[in-house]
C-alpha positions as CSV (number, residue, x, y, z in Angstrom):
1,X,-38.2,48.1,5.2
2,X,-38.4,44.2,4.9
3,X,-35.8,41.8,6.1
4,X,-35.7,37.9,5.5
5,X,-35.5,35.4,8.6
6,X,-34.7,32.2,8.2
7,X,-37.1,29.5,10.1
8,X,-36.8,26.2,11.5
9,X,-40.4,24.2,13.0
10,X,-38.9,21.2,15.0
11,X,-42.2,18.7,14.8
12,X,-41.4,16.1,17.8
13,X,-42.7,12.8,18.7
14,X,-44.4,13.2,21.6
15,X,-43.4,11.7,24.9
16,X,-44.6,11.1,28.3
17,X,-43.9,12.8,31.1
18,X,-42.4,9.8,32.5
19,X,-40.1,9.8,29.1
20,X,-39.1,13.0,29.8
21,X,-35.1,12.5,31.1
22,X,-34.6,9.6,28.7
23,X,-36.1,11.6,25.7
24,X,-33.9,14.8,26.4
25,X,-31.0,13.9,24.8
26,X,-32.9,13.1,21.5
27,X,-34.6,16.5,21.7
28,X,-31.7,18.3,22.2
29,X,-30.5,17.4,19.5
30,X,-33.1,17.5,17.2
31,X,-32.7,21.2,18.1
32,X,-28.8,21.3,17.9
33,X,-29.2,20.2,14.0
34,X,-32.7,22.8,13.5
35,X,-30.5,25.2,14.5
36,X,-28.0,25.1,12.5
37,X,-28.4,27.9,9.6
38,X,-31.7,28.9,11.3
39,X,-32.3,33.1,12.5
40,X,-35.4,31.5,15.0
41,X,-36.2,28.0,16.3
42,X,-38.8,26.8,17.4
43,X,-40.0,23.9,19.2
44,X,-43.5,22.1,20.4
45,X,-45.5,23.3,23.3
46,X,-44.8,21.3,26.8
47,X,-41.9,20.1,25.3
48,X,-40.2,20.3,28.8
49,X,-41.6,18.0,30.4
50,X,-44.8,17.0,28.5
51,X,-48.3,18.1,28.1
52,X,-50.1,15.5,30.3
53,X,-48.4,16.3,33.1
54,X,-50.9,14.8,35.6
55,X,-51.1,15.9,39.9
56,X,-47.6,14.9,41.0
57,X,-45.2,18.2,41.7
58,X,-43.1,19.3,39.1
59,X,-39.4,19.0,39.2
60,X,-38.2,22.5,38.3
61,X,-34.3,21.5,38.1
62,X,-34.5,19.2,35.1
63,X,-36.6,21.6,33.1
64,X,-33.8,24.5,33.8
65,X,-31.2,22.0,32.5
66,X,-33.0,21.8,29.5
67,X,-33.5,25.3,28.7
68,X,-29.6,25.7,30.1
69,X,-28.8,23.1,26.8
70,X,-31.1,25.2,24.7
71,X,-29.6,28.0,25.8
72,X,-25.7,26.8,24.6
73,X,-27.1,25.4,21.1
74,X,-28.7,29.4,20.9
75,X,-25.5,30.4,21.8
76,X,-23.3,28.2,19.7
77,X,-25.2,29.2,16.5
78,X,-26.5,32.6,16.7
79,X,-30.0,31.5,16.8
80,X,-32.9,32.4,19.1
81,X,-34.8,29.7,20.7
82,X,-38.7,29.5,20.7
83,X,-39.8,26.2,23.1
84,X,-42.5,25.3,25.6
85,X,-42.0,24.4,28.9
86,X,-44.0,24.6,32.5
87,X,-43.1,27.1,34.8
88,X,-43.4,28.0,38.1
89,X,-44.8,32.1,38.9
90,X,-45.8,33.3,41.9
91,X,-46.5,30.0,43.2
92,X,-48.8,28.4,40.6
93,X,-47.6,26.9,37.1
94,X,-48.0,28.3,34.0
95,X,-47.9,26.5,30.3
96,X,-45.5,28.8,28.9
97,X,-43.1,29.7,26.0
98,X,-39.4,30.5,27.0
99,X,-37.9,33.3,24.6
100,X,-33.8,32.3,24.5
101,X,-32.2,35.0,22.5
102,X,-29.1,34.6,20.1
103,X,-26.7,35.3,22.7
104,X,-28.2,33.2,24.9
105,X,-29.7,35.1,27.4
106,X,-33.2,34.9,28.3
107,X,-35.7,37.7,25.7
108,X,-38.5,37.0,27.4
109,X,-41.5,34.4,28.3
110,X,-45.0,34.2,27.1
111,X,-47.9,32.2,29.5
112,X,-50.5,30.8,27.7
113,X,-53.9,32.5,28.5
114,X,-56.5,30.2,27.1
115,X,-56.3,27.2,28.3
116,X,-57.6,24.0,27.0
117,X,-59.3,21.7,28.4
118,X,-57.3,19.1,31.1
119,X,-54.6,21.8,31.0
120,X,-56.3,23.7,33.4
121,X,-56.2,21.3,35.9
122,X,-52.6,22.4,36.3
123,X,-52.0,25.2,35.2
124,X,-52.9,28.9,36.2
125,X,-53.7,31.0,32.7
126,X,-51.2,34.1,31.7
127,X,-52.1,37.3,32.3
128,X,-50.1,39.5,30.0
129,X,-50.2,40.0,25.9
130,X,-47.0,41.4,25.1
131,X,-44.4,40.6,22.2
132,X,-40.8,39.7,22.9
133,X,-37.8,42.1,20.8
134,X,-35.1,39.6,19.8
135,X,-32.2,40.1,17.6
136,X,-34.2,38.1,15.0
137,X,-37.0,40.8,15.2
138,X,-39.8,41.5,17.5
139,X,-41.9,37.8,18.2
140,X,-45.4,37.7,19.0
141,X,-45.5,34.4,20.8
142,X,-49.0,32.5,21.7
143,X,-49.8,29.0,22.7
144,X,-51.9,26.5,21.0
145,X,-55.4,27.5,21.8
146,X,-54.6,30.9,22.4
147,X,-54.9,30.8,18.2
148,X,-58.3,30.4,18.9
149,X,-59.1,33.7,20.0
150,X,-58.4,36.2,17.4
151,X,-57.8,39.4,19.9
152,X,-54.5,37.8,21.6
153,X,-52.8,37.6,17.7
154,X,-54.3,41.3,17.0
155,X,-53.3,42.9,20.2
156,X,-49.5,41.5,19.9
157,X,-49.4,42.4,16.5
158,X,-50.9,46.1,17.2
159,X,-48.1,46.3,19.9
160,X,-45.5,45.6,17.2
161,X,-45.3,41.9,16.5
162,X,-43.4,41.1,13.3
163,X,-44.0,37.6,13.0
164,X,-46.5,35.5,15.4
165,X,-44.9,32.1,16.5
166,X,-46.9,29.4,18.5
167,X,-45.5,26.6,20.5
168,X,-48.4,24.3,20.2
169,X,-49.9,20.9,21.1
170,X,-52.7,20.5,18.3
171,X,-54.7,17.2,19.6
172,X,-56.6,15.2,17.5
173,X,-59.7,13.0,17.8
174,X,-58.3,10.4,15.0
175,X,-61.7,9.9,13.1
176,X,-59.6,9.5,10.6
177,X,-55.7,8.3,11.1
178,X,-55.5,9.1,7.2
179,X,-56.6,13.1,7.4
180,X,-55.9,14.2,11.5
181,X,-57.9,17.1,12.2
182,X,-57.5,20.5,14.1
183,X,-59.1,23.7,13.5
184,X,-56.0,25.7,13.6
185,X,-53.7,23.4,11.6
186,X,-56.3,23.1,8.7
187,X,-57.7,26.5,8.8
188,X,-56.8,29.5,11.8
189,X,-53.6,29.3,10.9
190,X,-53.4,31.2,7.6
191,X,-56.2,33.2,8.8
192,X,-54.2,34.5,11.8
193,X,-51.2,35.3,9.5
194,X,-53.6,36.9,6.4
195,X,-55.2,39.2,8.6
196,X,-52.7,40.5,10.6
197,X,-50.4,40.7,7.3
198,X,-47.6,38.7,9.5
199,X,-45.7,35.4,8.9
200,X,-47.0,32.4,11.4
201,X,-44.8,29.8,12.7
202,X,-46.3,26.8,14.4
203,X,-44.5,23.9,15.8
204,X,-46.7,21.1,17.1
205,X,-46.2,17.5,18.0
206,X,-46.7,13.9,16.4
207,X,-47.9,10.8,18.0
208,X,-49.7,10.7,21.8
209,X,-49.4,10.3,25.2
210,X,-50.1,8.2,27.9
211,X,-52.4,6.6,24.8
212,X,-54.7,8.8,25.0
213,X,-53.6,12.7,23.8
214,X,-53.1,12.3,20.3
215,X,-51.4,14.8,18.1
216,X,-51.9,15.8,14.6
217,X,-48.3,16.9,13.4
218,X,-48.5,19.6,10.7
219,X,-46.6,21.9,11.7
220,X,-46.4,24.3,9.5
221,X,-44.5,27.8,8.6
222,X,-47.5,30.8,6.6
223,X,-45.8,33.9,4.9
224,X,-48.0,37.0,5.9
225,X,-50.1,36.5,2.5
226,X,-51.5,33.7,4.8
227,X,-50.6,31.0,2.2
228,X,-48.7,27.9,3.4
229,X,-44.6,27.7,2.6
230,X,-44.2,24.8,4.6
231,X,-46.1,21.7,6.4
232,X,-45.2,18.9,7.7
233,X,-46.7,15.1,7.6
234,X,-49.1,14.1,10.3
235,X,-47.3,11.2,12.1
236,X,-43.6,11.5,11.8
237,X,-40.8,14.5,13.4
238,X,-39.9,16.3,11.0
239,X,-37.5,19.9,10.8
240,X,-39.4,22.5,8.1
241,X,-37.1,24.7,7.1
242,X,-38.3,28.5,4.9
243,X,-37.2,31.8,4.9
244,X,-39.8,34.6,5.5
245,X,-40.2,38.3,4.9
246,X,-40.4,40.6,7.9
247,X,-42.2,44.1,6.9
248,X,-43.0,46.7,9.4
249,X,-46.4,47.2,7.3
250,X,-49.2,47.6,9.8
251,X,-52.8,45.8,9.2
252,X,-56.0,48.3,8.8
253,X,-58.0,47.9,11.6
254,X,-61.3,49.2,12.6
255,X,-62.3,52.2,15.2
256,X,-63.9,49.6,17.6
257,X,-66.9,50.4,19.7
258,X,-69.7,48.5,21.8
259,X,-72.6,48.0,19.7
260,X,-76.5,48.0,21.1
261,X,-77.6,44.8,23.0
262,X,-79.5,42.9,21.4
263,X,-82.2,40.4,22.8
264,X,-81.3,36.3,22.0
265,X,-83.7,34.2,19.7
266,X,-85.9,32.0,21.6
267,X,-86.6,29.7,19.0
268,X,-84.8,28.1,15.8
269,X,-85.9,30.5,12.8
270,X,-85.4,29.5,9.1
271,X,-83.5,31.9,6.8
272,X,-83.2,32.3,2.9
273,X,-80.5,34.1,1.3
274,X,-79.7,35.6,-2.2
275,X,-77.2,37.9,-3.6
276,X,-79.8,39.0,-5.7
277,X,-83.2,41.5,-5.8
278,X,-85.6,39.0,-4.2
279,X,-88.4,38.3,-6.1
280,X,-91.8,39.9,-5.9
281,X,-93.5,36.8,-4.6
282,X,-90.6,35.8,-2.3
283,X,-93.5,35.6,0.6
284,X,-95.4,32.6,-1.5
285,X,-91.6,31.1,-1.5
286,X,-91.0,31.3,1.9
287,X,-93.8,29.6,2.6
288,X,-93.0,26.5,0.4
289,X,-89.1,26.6,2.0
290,X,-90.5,26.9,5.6
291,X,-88.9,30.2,5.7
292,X,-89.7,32.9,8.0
293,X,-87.3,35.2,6.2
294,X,-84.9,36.4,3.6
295,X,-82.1,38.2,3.5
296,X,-80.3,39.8,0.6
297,X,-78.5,42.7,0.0
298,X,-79.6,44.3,-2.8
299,X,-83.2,44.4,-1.5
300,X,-83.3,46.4,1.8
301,X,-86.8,46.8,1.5
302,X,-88.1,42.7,1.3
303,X,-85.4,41.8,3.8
304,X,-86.4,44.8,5.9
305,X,-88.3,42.2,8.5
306,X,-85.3,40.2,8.8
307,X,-83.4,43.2,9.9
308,X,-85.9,44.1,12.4
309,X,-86.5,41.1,14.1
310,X,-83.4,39.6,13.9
311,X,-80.4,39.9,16.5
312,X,-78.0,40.4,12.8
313,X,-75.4,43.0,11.4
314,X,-74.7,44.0,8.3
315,X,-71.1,44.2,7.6
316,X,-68.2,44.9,4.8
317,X,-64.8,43.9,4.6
318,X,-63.5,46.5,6.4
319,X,-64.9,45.1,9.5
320,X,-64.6,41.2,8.7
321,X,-61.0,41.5,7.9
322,X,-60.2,43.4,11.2
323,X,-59.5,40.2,13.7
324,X,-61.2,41.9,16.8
325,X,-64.0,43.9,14.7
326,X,-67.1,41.2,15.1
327,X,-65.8,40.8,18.5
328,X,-67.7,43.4,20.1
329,X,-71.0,42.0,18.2
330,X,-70.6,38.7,19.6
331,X,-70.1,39.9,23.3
332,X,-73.7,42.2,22.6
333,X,-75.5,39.2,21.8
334,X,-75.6,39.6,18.3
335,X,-76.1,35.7,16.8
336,X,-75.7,36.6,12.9
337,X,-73.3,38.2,10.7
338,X,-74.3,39.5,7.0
339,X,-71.0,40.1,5.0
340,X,-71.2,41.8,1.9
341,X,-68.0,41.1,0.3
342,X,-65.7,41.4,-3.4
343,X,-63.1,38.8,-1.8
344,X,-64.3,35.8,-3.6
345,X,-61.8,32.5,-3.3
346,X,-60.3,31.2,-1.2
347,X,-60.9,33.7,1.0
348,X,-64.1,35.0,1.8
349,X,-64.7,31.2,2.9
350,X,-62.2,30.7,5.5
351,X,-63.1,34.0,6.9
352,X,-66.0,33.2,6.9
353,X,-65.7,29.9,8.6
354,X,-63.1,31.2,11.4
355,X,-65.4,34.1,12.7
356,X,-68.6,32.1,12.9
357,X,-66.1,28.8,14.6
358,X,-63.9,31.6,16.5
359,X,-67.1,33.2,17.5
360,X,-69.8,30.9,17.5
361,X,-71.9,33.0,15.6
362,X,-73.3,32.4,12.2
363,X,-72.4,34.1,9.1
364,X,-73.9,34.9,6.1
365,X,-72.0,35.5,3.3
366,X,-73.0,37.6,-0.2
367,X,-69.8,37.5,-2.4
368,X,-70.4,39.5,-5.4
369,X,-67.3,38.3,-6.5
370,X,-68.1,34.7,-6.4
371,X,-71.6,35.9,-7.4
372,X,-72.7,33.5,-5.0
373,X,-74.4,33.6,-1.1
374,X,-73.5,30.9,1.3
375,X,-74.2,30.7,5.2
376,X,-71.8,29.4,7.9
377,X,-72.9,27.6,11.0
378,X,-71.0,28.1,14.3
379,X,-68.6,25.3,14.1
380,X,-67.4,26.7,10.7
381,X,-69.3,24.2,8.7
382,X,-70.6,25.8,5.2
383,X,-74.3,24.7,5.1
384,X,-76.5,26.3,3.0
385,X,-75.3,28.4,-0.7
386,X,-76.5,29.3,-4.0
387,X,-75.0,27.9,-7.5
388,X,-76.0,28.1,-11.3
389,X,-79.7,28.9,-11.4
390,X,-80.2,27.8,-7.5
391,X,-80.2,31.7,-6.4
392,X,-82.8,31.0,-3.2
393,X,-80.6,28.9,-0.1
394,X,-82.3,28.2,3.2
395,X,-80.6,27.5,6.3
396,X,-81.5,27.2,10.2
397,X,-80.2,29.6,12.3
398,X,-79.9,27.7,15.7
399,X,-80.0,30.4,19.0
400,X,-78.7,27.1,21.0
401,X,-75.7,26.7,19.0
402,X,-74.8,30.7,19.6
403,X,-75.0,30.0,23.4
404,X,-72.6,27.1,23.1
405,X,-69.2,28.4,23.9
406,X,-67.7,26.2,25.3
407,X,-65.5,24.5,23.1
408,X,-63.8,21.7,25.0
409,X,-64.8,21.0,28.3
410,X,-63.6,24.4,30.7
411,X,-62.7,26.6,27.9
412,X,-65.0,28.7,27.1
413,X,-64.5,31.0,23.9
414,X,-67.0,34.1,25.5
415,X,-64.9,34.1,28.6
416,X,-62.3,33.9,27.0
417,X,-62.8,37.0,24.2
418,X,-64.0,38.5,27.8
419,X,-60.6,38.1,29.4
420,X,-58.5,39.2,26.8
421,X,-60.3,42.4,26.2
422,X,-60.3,43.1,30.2
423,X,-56.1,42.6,30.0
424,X,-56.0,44.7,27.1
425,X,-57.7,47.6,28.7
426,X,-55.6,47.4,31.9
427,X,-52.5,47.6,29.8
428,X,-53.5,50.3,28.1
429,X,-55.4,52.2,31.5
């Protein structure tokens, strides 16, 4: 059975938290008109009060106003409500996502659960990975960098997510004011939504705070094909507007299980690669390539000391393509992944590059599609792969850089994949 929803991103200019009561009315508004002919809204992350919200209490009664005016504009126009806002649990804060159903009433609320950087400093992380049922379907909400970890997206979507929707703050380091990056607007996005075969709505923000947070914008709405409907501009608000199809068609995943241990590299080691039979002489190569081994798949025999000495996997598709399936080898201390694949463009690339980012491993790719091998480094950088006639490609496979988890200072991606799969098993114990 498949349904279509009709989606509204509201892309804000960002404000401080100082800004907060004087920029409400603007907001509000912004939402009022998003909402109008809209199923779901959604709105930034922190959008009540702001992200930076620094050591001084929070006031809780201006925040509950806000979601009170969301909750009339839901109300008013039959539409349910995604926005992010701090809230108070238990006596600590939390960076969460308020759920506002179409009848105004309150579906639900999503804490985010890997937090990022400075946001730590105030807040305490969620505990819970559960989706919301709302009368536009059944959301799986996450939080900016809770994208980053491809279990929290899985698990929601294995509990019966239809769409994933993400209130989020994607910051920027402006290296470039003409191309802003983030990881998950230019890449983990799509990924997300292709392998969990379910739309992805992400609202983030535009501008900075206090001078010194900056935002990327794109916002952006992904059909479950994981292909982009609708983005918007980097520095300017903006409403995206698209209709999506709901399915209740469930993503193959893998029986998952804990793999052997395996013992880290102490030193950097140099690697060929080649979709093809290595040649019969590939030891004389090595030696001019400063190679102390090659890999390919169609030659178990000369890669045979690779596989021995190495701390590697051989995997297919079936494994790749499962969002939690190389999690397990990461957590065993596994430091290379060796992906035999038919997917060819555009996609055996960005998989590629959001397991070995997502997971700081490397990967190794052998498309036979593409008829081409290519290795990934652990920031999801492509840097080594054959072409034409150039059928031998060397790379340096880094032990140090597979260590390096920690992705912004405090968040830590291991800890993280630990955490998630410790709340998973005590929901399901």
């Amino acid at each position: 059975m498949t349904r279509s929803l009709r989606i509204a991103a509201v892309q804000l200019r960002a404000h401080d938290r100082s800004a907060f009561v004087h920029s409400l009315d603007a907001i509000i508004e912004q939402a009022r008109r998003a909402s109008e002919e809209a199923d779901l809204l959604v709105l930034p992350e922190a959008t009540f009060p702001a992200y930076v919200i620094g050591e001084p209490p929070i006031e809780e009664a201006p925040i509950l106003r806000a979601l009170d005016r969301l909750r009339e504009i839901a109300r008013a126009t039959q539409t349910v409500v995604v926005a992010g806002a701090t809230a108070r649990s238990e006596g600590s804060l939390r960076n969460a996502a308020f759920v506002i159903d179409a009848d105004g009433s309150l579906a639900g609320r999503a804490d985010k659960l890997f937090l990022w950087h400075f946001d730590r400093r105030w807040f305490e992380p969620g505990d819970r990975i559960e989706p919301i049922p709302t009368s536009a379907g059944i959301l799986g909400v996450l939080i900016c960098a809770d994208g980053r970890l491809p279990t929290i997206s899985r698990r929601l979507v294995d509990l019966g997510a239809e769409i994933l929707v993400m209130p989020t703050a994607w910051v920027t380091s402006g290296r470039d004011p003409f191309a802003l990056e983030n990881v998950q607007a230019d890449l983990l996005v799509r990924v997300r939504a292709y392998e969990n075969r379910v739309p992805f709505v992400a609202a983030n923000k535009c501008g900075s705070e206090l001078g010194m947070v900056a935002y990327c914008g794109k916002s952006q709405i992904v059909d479950r094909t994981g292909e982009i409907v609708a983005i918007a501009a980097q520095h300017e608000p903006e409403t995206l507007r698209a209709s999506l199809v709901l399915t209740r068609e469930r993503p193959r995943r893998v029986e998952i299980s804990e793999p052997p241990r395996q013992t880290p590299l102490d030193r950097s080691v140099r690697l060929a690669i080649s979709l093809e039979p290595l040649p019969a002489d590939i030891e004389e190569r090595l030696a001019v390539l400063d190679d102390a081994y090659a890999l390919a798949p169609e030659d178990d025999e000369r890669s045979g000391p690779a596989r021995r000495s190495l701390p590697a996997v051989w995997a297919g598709d079936e494994i790749v393509l499962d969002p939690g399936g190389l999690v397990p080898y990461r957590r065993a201390g596994y430091a290379l992944i060796c992906w035999t694949t038919r997917l060819g463009a555009p996609w055996s690339e960005r998989l590629a590059r959001a397991r070995a980012l997502e997971l700081r491993l490397y990967v190794a790719v052998f498309d036979r599609t593409l008829r081409r091998a290519f290795a990934v480094d652990p920031d999801g950088t492509v840097v080594a792969g054959t072409f034409d006639d150039f059928r031998l490609a060397s790379f340096t496979l880094d032990p140090r850089k597979t260590l390096e988890s920690v992705v912004a200072p405090g968040s830590d991606v291991a800890e993280g994949l630990d955490r998630i799969a410790e709340i998973a098993s005590d929901a399901r114990a």
